[in-house]
C-alpha positions in Angstrom: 12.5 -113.3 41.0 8.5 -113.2 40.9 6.7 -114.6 43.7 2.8 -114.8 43.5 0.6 -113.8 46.4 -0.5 -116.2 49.1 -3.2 -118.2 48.0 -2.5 -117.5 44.0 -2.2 -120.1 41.3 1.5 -120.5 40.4 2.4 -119.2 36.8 5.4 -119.7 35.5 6.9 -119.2 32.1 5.6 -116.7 29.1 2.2 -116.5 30.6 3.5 -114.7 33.3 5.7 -112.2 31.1 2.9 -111.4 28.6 0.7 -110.3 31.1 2.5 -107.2 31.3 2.7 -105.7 28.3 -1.0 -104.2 27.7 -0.1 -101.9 30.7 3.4 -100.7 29.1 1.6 -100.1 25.8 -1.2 -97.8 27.5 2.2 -96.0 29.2 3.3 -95.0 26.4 0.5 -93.9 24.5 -0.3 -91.8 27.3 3.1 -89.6 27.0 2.8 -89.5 23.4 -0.5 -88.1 23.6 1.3 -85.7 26.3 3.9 -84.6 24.1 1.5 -83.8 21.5 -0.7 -81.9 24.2 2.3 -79.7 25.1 3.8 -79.2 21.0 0.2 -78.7 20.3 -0.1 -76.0 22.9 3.2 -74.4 22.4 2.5 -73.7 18.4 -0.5 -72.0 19.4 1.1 -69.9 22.0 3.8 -69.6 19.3 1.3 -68.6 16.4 -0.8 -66.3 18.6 2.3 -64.6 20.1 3.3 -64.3 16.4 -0.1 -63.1 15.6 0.3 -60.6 18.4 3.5 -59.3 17.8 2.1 -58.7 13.9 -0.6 -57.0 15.0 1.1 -54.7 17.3 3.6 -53.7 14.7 0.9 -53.1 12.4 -0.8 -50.6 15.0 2.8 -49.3 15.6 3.4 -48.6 12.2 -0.3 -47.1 11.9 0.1 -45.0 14.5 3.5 -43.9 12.9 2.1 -43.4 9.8 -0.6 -41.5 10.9 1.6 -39.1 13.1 3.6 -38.5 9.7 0.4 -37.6 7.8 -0.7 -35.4 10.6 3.0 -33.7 10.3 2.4 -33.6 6.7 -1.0 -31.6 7.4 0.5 -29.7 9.8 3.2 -28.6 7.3 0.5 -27.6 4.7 -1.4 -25.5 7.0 1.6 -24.1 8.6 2.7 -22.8 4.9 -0.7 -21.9 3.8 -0.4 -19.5 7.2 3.1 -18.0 6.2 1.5 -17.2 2.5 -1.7 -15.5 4.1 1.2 -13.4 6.1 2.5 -12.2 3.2 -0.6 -12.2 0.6 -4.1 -11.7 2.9 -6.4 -12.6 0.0 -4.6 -15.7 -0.5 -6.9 -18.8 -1.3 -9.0 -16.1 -3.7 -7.4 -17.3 -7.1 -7.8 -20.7 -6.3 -3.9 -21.3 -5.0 -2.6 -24.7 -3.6 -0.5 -25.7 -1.1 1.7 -29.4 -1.9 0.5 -31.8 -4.5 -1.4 -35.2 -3.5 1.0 -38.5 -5.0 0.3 -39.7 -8.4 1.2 -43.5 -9.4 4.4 -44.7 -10.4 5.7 -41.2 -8.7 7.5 -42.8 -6.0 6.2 -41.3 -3.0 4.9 -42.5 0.1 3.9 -39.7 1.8 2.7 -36.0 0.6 -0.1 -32.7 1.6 -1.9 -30.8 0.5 -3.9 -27.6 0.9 -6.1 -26.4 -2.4 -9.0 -23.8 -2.8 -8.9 -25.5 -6.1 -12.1 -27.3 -7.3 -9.9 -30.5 -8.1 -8.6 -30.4 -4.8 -8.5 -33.6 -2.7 -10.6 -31.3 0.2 -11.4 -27.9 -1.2 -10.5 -24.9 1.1 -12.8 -21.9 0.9 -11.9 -18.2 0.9 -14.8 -15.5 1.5 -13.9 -12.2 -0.4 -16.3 -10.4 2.2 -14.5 -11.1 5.1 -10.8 -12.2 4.1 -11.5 -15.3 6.3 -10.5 -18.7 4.9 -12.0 -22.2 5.9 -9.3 -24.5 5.0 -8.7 -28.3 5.0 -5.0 -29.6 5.3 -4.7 -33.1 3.9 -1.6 -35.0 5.1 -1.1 -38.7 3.7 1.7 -41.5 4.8 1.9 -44.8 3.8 -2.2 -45.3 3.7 -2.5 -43.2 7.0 -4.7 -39.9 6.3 -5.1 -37.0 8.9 -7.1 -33.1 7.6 -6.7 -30.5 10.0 -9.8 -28.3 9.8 -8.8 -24.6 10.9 -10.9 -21.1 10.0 -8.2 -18.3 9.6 -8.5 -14.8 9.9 -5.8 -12.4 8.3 -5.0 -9.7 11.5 -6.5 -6.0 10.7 -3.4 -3.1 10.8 -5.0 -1.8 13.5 -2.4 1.5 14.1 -4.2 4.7 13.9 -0.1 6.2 13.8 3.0 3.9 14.0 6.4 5.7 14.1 10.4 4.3 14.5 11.6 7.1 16.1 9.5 9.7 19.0 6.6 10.9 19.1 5.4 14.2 20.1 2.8 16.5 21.2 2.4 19.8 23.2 -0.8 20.2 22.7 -4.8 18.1 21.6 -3.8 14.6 20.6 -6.6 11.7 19.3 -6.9 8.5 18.4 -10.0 6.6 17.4 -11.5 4.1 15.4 -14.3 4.0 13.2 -16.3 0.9 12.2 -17.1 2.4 8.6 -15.1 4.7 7.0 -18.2 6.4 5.3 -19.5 7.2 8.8 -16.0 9.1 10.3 -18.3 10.7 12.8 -19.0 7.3 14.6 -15.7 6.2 16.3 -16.5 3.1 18.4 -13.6 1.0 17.8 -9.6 1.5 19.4 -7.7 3.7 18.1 -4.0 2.3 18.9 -0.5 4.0 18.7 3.2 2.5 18.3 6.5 3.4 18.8 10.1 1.8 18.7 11.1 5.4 20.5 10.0 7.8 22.7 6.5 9.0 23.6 6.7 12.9 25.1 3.2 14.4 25.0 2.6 17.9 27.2 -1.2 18.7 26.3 -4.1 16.8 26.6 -4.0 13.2 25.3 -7.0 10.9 24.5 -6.2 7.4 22.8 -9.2 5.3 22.7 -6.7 1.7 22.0 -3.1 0.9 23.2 -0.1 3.2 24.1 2.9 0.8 22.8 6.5 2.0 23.3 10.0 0.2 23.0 11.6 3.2 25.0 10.0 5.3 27.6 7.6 8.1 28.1 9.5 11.6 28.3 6.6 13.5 30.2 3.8 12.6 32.2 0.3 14.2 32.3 0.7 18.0 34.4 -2.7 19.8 35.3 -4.9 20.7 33.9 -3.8 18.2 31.1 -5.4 14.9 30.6 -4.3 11.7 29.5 -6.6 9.0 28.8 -5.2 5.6 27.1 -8.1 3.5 27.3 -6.2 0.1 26.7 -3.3 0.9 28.6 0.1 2.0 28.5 3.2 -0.7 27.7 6.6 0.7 27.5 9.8 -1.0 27.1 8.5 -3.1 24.6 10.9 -5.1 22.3 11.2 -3.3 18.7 8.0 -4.5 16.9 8.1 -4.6 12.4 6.6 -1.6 10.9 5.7 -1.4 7.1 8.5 -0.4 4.8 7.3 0.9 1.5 10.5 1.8 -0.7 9.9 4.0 -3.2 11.0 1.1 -6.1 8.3 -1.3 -4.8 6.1 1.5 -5.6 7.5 2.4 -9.0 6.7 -1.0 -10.0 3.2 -0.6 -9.8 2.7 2.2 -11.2 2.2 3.1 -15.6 5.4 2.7 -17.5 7.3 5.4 -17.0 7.1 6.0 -21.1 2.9 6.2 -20.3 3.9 9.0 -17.6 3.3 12.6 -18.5 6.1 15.0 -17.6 5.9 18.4 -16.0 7.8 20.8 -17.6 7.9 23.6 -15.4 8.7 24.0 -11.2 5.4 26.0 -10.8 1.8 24.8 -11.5 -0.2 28.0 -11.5 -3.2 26.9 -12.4 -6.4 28.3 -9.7 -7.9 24.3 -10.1 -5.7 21.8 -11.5 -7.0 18.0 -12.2 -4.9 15.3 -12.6 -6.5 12.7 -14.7 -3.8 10.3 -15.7 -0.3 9.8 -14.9 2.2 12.2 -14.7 6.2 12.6 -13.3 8.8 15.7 -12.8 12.4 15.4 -11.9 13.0 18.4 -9.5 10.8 20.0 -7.1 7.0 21.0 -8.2 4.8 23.5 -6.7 1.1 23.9 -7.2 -0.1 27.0 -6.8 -3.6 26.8 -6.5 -6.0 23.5 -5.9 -4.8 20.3 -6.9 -7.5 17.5 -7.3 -6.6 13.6 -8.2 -8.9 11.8 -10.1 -7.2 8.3 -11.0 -4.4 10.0 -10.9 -0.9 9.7 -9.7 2.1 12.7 -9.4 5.3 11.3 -9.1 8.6 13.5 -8.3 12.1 12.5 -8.7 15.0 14.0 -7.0 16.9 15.9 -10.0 18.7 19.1 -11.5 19.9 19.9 -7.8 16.7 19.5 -6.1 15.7 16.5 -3.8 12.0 16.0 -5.5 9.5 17.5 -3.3 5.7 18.1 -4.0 3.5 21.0 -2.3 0.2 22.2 -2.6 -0.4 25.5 -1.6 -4.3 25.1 -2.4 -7.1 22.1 -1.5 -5.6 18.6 -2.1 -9.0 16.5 -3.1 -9.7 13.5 -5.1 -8.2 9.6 -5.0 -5.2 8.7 -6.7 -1.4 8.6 -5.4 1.3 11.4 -4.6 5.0 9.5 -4.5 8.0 11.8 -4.0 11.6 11.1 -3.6 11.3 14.4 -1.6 8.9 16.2 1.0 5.3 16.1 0.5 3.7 19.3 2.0 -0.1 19.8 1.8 -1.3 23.2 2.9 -4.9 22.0 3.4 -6.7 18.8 2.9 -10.2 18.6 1.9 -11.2 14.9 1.8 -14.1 14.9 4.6 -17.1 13.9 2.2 -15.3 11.3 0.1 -12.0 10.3 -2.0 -8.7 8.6 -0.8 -5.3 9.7 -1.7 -2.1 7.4 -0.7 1.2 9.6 -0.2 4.2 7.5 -0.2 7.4 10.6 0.1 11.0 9.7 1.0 11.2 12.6 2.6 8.7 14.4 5.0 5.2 14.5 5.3 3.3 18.0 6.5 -0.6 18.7 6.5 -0.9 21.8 8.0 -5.1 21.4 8.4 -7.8 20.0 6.5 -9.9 16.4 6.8 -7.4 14.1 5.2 -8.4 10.4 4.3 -6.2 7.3 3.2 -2.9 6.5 4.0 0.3 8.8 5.1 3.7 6.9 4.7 7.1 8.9 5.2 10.5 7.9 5.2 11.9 10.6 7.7 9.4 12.4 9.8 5.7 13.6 10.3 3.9 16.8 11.0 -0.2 16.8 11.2 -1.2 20.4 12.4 -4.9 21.1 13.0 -6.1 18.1 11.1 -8.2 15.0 11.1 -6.7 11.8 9.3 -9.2 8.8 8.6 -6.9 5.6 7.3 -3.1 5.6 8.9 0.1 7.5 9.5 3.4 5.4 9.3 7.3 6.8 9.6 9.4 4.4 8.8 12.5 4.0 6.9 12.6 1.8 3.8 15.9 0.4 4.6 18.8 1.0 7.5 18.3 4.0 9.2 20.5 7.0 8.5 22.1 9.7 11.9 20.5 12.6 12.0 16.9 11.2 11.0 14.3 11.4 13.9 11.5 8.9 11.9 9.0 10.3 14.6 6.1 12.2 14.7 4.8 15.6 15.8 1.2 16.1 16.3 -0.7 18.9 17.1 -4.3 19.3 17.3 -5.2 16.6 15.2 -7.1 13.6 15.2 -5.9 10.1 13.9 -8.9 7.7 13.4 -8.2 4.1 12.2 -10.0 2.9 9.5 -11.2 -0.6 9.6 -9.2 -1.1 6.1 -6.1 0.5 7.6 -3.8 -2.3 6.8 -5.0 -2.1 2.7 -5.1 0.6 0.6 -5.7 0.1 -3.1 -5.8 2.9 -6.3 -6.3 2.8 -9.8 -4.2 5.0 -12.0 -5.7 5.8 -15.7 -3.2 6.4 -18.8 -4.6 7.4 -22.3 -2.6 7.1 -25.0 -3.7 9.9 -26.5 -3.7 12.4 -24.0 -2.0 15.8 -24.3 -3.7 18.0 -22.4 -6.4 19.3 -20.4 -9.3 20.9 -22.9 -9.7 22.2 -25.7 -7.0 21.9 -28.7 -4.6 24.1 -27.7 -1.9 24.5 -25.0 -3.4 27.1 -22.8 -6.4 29.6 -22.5 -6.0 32.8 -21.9 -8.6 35.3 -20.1 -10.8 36.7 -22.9 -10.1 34.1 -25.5 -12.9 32.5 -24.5 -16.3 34.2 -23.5 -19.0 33.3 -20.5 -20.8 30.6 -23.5 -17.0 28.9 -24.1 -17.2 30.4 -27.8 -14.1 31.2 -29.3 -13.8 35.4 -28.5 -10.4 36.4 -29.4 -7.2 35.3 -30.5 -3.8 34.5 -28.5 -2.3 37.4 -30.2 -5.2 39.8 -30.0 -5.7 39.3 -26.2 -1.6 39.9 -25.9 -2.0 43.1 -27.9 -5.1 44.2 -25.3 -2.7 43.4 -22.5 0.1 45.3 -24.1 -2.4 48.6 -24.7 -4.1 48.9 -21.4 -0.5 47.4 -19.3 -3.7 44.9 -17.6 -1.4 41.9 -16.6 -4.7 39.9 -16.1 -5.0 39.4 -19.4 -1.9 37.4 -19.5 -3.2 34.8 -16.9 -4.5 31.2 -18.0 -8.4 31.0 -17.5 -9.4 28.9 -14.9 -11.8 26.8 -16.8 -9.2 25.6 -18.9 -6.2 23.2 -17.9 -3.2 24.7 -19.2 -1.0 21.6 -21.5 2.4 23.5 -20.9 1.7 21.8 -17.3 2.8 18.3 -19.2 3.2 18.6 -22.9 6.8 18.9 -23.4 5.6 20.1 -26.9 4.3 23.7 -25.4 7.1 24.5 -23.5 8.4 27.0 -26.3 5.1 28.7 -26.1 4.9 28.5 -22.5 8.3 30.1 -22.4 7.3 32.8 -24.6 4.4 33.7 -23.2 6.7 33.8 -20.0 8.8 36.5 -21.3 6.0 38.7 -22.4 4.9 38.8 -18.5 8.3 39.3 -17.3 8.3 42.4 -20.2 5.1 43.8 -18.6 7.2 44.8 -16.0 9.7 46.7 -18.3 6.6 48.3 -20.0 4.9 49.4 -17.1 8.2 50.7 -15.8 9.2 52.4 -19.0 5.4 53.9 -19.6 5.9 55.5 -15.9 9.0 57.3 -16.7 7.3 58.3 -19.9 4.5 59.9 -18.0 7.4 61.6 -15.5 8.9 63.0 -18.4 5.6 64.4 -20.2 5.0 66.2 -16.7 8.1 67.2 -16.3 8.0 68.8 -19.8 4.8 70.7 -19.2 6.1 71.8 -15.8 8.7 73.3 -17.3 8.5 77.3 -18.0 12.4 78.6 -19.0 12.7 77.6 -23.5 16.1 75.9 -22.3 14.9 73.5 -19.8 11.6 72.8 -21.7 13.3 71.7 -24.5 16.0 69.5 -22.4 12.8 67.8 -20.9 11.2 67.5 -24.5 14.3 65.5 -25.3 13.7 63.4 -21.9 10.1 62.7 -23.5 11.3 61.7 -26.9 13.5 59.1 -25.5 11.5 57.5 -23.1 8.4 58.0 -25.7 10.9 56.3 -28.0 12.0 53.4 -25.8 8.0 52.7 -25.0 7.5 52.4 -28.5 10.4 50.2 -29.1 9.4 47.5 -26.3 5.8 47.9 -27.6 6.9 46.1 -31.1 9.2 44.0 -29.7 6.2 42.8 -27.5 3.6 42.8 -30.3 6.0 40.4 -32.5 6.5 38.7 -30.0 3.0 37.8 -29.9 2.6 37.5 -33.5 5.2 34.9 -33.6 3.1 33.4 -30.5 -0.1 32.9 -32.0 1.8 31.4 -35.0 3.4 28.6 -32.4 0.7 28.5 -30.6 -2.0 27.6 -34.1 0.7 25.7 -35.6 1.0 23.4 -32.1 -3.3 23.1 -32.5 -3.2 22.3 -36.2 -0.7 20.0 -36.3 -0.8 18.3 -33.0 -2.4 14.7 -33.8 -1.4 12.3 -31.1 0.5 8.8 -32.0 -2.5 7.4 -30.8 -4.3 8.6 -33.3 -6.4 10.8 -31.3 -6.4 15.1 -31.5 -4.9 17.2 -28.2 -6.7 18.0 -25.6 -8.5 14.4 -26.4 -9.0 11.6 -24.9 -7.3 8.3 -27.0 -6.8 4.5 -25.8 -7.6 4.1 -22.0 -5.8 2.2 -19.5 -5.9 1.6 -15.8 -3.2 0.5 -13.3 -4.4 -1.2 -10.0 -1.8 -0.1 -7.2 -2.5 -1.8 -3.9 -0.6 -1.7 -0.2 -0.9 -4.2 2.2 0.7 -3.3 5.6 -0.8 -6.4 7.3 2.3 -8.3 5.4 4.9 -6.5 8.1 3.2 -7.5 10.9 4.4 -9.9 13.3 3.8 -13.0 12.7 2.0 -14.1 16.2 -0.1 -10.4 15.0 -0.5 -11.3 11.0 -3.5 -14.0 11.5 -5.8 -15.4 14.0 -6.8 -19.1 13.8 -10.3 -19.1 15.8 -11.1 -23.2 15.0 -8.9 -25.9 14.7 -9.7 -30.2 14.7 -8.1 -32.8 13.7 -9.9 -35.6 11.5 -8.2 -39.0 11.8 -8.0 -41.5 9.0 -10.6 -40.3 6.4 -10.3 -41.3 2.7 -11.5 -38.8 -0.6 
């Protein structure tokens, strides 16, 4: 029931109850408009919350993206690094590393590291330096990262690295030189490594690092002196050492077919020159000086002997010396220039001289009196064998690193053509020839002067002239006669003595009976000289018809004439003992930054 104030008209009826409803209607259009507030609101929380979480997942899958491209960069740089520790000029023949996508291929994500011209960043390799500037591109899923880095291949920098001990009782050195023209000037370290022992008793001065994996036998006793100016670190774990088998090294050198052979176990030339090629099963001696020029000797173990090389004279020259044997070099005379690798599966002595380039032996090394400018390594190619030391002994010699320790290259020269040394014959005798080089006798008239005056001289080879029986397979009949005839000398000389006994005896004698027994005596041994004098002097007849019958009808297959040369051809041989380094040792990465998000 409505009541109306004090003093207020009286209304009654639907006056009264439509006065109310302007107030209700305003009511409710005031919590519509609410609601709408609120469902406006709550879409755009919605919406931007939306908006939010889109964007987040966006930068979330960006931020993925990009760490997958920067893993993809990092795996192209990491294998670019594993190749230049196994190849240290790689990136100078334009190699790659990955492949960049290509559309319709199906891949999201991919790397790549070129020194190509076409490559998505080009890398750059300097063939002065070795160093390489390179730029690892890593994509994912539009995401790009480049890791900039400047690498540096590691230098070998062991003036002597051994597997098993090393010793010395008397001057040791080590140094190293900044140029190997300039030997003289040693202003760089001049390290040493062992995985054995170390016992030194004389004076000791190692300008680098003393590194052992076992212990040190001796220590410095007065008046000797030790001085290892970058320290001493024993009890090192076993560190990798270069391992050159002797089939690696095959493999770069001529076909075997292109390689000359040596025919006989003695080279007794005064000065031999190897100019090409050449190979010999069984041991081979060179008597006098041997001198390498492009050339390459290589022995095989045969015919009961284990394949060893030795030069009793001057070794000079560049080329290679690879022996399934020992390699022994009497003196070494390489101060002024050349560079001769020596690879041997057995031993390695060089008993004095200035040697330079690099000394590798499967068993053991002995320096004596001797300088060597490049590096010494003992090491086994494969597992080791008992009884083997693989150490060192040095005496009185200095080792000086060479700033190219770690790489040794040599070029061996074939010619297809080649038979001999000079000249179209298979040796030169003393007196065929005179002071001019014109022809002065024959073969058979300066074997008939021998004969006459017993002179052995005039059976040896003349210096001037490289003797072809050295290589020619051809000769060896000659060779083999003329062999014979010296070994006869002997028997003359002999039988021309007792001739001359018996002619004195003869005239001694006074009694008719015992002058006429010694007459008899004369008569045989007059006889037997006589007899050994023609067998000698058709002997050289039917040499000097061998001997012009090789010269006229020795044309090469090459089409060239003996002594000759025909078609030439060089074989590059190159070692690279940076590749057996450690890898924390192989390279050096002296800048490294990351580029985010750049497009090519």
């Amino acid at each position: 029931m409505h009541t109306n104030p004090p003093g207020a008209p009286l209304v009654k009826g639907p006056a009264a109850a439509s006065s109310k409803r302007p107030g209700m209607k305003r009511k409710r259009a005031m919590s519509l408009y609410a609601v709408l507030v609120i469902v406006s609101v709550a879409a755009l929380m919605v919406s931007t919350m939306a908006a939010l979480y889109v964007t987040n997942l966006q930068f979330s899958m960006a931020a993925n993206n990009g760490e997958m491209a920067h893993i993809e960069a990092e795996t192209a740089l990491q294998e670019a690094l594993a190749r230049i520790v196994y190849q240290s000029d790689f990136g100078s023949k334009d190699e790659c590393v990955g492949v960049p996508s290509k559309p319709g291929d199906g891949r999201d994500r991919w790397h790549q590291l070129s020194y190509a011209a076409n490559a998505v960043k080009r890398s750059l390799y300097s063939d002065t330096t070795g160093q390489s500037h390179v730029y690892a591109v890593g994509y994912c899923r539009g995401q790009y990262r480049v890791l900039e880095a400047v690498i540096q291949p590691a230098q070998y920098n062991y003036a002597l690295a051994t597997e098993g001990t090393i010793t010395s009782s008397t001057r040791f050195t080590t140094r190293g030189v900044a140029d190997s023209s300039k030997p003289s000037v040693t202003n760089r370290p001049g390290n040493v490594l062992t995985n054995g022992d170390v016992s030194f008793q004389g004076n000791v001065d190692i300008s680098g690092s003393l590194r052992l994996a076992g212990r040190l036998a001796q220590v410095p006793n007065p008046p000797d002196s030790w001085i290892v100016s970058g320290g001493i670190e024993q009890g090192l774990a076993r560190r990798s050492l270069p391992k050159l088998s002797l089939a690696e090294v095959d493999g770069q050198l001529p076909p075997e077919n292109l390689q000359i052979p040596i025919i006989t176990d003695t080279i007794p030339d005064p000065e031999f020159t190897c100019l090409t090629a050449l190979k010999r099963t069984g041991d081979v001696i060179f008597a006098g000086e041997l001198k390498l020029q492009q050339g390459a000797i290589r022995v095989h173990a045969g015919e009961g002997k284990p394949g060893s090389l030795t030069v009793l004279g001057r070794l000079s020259g560049n080329g290679l010396l690879i022996t399934d044997g020992d390699v022994i070099i009497e003196r070494a005379d390489m101060e002024s220039s050349g560079q001769i690798i020596v690879v041997a599966g057995g031993r390695v002595h060089v008993k004095k001289g200035f040697f330079r380039g690099l000394v590798y032996s499967q068993t053991h090394l002995q320096l004596n009196n001797c300088t060597v400018l490049g590096t010494a390594v003992v090491s086994p190619a494969s597992a080791k064998q008992a009884g083997i030391s693989y150490g060192a002994e040095v005496e009185e010699t200095d080792v000086l690193a060479d700033p190219n320790a770690g790489h040794f290259e040599a070029t061996v020269d074939t010619y297809s053509g080649l038979k001999q040394g000079k000249g179209d014959a298979p040796f030169m005798l003393n007196g065929m020839y005179d002071s001019a080089g014109n022809p002065a006798k024959s073969a058979e008239q300066v074997l008939n002067d021998a004969i006459n005056s017993g002179d052995i001289s005039g059976l040896e080879f003349d210096p001037a002239y490289p003797a072809a029986w050295t290589w020619d397979p051809e000769a060896k009949g000659i060779y083999q006669s003329l062999s014979d005839l010296k070994k006869l000398m002997d028997d003359l000389k002999k039988l021309r003595e007792d001739l001359k006994a018996a002619q004195d005896a003869e005239a001694a004698a006074t009694e008719p009976a015992e002058k006429a027994a010694r007459a008899e005596d004369t008569d045989r041994a007059a006889d037997a000289v006589s007899k050994l004098e023609k067998q000698m002097k058709e002997s050289a007849n039917n040499l000097e018809k061998d001997y012009q019958a090789y010269k006229n009808g020795h044309a090469t297959a090459g089409g060239g004439v003996a002594g000759k040369d025909g078609k030439k051809k060089s074989y590059p041989v190159t070692f690279d003992l940076q590749k057996f380094l450690a890898r924390s040792e192989a390279v050096r990465t002296i800048y490294y930054k990351e580029h985010a998000n750049q497009k090519f």
